[in-house]
VOBAZA-888536 format. One line per field, with one value per residue (C-alpha): residue number from 0; x, y, z; residue in three letters. Coordinates in nm, 4 decimals, always signed. Example, Ala and Ser with C-alpha at 12.3 -4.5 7.8 and 13.67 -1.06 7.14 Angstrom:
i <- (0 1)
u <- (+1.2300 +1.3670)
v <- (-0.4500 -0.1060)
w <- (+0.7800 +0.7140)
aa <- (Ala Ser)
END
This chain:
i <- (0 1 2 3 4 5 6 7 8 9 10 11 12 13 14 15 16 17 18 19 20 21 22 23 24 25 26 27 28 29 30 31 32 33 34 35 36 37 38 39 40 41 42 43 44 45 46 47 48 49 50 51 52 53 54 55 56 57 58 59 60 61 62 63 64 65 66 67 68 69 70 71 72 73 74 75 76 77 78 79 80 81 82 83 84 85 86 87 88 89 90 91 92 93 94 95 96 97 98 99 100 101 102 103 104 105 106 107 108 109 110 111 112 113 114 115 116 117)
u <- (+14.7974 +14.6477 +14.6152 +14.4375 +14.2358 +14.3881 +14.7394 +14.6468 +14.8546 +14.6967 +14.6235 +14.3708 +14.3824 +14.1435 +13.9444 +13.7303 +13.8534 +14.0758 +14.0627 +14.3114 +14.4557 +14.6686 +14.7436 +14.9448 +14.6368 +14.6177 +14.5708 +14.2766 +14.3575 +14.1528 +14.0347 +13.9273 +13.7149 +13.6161 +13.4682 +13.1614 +12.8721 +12.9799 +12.8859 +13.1817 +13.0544 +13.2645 +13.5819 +13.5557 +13.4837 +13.7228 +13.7393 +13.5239 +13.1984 +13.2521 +13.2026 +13.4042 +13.5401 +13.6538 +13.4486 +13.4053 +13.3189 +13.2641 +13.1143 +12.8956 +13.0511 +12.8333 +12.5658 +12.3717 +12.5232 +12.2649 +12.4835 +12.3753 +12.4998 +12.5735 +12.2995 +12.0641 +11.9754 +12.0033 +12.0340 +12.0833 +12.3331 +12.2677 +12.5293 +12.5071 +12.4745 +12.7560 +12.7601 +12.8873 +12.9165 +12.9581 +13.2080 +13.0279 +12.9154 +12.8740 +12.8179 +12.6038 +12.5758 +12.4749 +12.5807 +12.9030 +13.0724 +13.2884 +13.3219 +13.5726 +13.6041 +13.7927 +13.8831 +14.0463 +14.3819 +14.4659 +14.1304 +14.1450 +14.4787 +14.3697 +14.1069 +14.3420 +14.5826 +14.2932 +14.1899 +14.5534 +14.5710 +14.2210)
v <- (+16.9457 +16.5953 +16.2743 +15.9737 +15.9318 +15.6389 +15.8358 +16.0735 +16.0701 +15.8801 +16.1364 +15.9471 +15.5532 +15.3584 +15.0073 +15.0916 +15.4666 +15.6078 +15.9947 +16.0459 +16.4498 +16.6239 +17.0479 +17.2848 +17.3305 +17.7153 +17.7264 +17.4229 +17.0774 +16.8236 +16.5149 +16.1663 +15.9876 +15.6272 +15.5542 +15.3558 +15.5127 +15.8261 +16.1011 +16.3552 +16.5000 +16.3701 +16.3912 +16.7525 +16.8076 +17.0845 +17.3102 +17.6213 +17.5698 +17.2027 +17.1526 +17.1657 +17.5247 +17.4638 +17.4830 +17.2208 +17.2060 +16.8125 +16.5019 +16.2504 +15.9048 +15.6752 +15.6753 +15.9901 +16.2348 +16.4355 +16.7615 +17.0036 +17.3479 +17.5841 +17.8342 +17.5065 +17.3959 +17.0586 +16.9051 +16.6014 +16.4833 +16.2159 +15.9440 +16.2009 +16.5163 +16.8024 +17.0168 +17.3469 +17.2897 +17.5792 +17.6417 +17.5267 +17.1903 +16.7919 +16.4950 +16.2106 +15.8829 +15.5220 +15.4000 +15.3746 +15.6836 +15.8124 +16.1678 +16.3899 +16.7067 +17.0690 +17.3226 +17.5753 +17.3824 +17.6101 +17.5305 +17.1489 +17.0942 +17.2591 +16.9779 +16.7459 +16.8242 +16.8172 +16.4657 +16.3027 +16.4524 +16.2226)
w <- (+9.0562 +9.0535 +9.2292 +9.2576 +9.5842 +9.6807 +9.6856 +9.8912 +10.2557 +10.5011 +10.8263 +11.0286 +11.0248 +11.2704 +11.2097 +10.9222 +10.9168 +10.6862 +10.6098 +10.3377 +10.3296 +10.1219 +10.1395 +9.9373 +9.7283 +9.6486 +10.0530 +10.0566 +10.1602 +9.9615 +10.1744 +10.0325 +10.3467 +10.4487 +10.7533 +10.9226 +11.0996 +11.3373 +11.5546 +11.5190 +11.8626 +12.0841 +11.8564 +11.8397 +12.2296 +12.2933 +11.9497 +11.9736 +12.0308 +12.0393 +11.6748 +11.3448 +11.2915 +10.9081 +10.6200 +10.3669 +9.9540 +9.8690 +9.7729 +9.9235 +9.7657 +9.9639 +10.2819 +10.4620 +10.6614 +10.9275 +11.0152 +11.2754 +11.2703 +11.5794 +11.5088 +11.5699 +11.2041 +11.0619 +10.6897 +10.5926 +10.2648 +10.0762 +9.8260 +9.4598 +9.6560 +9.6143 +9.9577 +10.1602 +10.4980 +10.6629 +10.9869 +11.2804 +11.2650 +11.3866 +11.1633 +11.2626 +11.0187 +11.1499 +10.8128 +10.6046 +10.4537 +10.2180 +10.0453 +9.8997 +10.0622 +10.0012 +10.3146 +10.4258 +10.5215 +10.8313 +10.9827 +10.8830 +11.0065 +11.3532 +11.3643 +11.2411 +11.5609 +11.8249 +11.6594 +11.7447 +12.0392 +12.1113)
aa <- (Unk Unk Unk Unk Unk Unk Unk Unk Unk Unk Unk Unk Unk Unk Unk Unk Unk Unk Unk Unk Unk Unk Unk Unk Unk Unk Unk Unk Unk Unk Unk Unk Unk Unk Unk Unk Unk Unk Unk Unk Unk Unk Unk Unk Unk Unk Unk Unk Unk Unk Unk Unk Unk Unk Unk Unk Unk Unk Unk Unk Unk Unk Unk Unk Unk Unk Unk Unk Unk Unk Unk Unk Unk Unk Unk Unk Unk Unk Unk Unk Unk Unk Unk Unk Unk Unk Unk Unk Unk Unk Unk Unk Unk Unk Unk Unk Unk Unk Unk Unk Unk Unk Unk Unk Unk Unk Unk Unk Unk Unk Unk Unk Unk Unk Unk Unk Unk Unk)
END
């Protein structure tokens, strides 16, 4: 399978936000992600443990990305970095973003549905 970003389906369109996802692949859903500064925090209010219960294999395109994890640890990715986030997390950036991500599509899409429910 292959695609161009840009093809991807939209799933998440907001001023300056678009989070491109596509799944069917081998089980993962591959992401493509534009957005301006953010604190996922309050968009994931409400999932266990308040925080991001998928996993994620991806890209940092562009900007920094401080993520804090539930067992109280913190990292920060940088534009040119590869990364695993783990399940458990929140992503705070001030600045604008955009990153290619892989997941485990059941767990994205359950984040997915508590985001348009928001």
């Amino acid at each position: 399978m292959h695609c161009k970003l840009q093809n991807l389906p939209v799933a998440v369109e907001a001023p300056g936000t678009k989070m491109h996802m596509q799944t069917g692949w081998g089980g993962m859903a591959v992401a493509y992600n534009v957005m301006p500064g953010a604190d996922s925090r309050p968009m994931l209010k409400g999932l266990p443990n308040d925080s991001c219960p998928a996993p994620h294999w991806g890209y940092l395109i562009k900007g920094s990305l401080k993520m804090i994890y539930d067992d109280g640890t913190e990292e920060t990715i940088s534009a040119g970095e590869v990364f695993y986030m783990p399940a458990g997390h929140n992503g705070i950036s001030t600045e604008e973003l955009e990153w290619i991500e892989f997941s485990p599509e059941k767990e994205l899409q359950q984040v997915f549905a508590h985001l348009a429910k928001k």
